[in-house]
Steps between C-alpha positions, in 0.01 A plus 500: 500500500603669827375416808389760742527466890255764510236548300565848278296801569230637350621753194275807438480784313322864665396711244552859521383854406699874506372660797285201653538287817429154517416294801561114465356237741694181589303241696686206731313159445626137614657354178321165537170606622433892385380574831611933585813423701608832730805640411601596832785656391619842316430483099659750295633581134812590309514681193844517352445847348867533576662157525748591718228616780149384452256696634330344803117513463306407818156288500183495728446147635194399658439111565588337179456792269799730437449828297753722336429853386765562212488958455529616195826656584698206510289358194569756266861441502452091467588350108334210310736220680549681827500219744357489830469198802216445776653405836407377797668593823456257775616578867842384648868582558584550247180577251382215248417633173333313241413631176108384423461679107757651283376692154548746277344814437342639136441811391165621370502869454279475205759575183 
């Protein structure tokens, strides 16, 4: 069995719909206690649409709650399997960045 020096993220899927947008919430809580921790930091996503350049999809962060509208014109061109990561951005010279989530996404255009 392997053993991890950090835990592993969280893996989720977003389900999706042709011509729909889709707004996911991802909340910052201490691991031990589950008290809202602010992020205090930049939290964004990247879909790899196009693996070789991932689009860049900014969020809204306010205290420990970070929200990311997804438009439907990146989601329409997203596959069952596309893969996509949740990172934070802390401050500094350079940036830290620290992925929080990664997922896939799944199709549900009702056929």
């Amino acid at each position: 069995m392997a053993e991890y020096i950090t835990a592993k993220l969280p893996n989720r899927v977003i389900v999706v719909t042709k011509d729909c947008d889709r707004m996911i919430t991802v909340r910052r809580r201490d691991p031990l206690t589950g008290d809202p921790v602010d992020w205090d930091a930049q939290v964004y996503m990247k879909v790899d649409v196009d693996r070789n350049s991932p689009t860049h999809v900014s969020g809204a962060v306010s205290g420990s709650v970070a929200t990311i509208r997804l438009e439907s014109s990146l989601l329409d061109n997203v596959r069952n399997g596309t893969t996509w990561r949740v990172i934070m951005s802390q401050d500094g010279s350079p940036r830290f960045e620290t992925a929080v989530m990664v997922g896939t996404f799944e199709r549900n255009d009702g056929k």
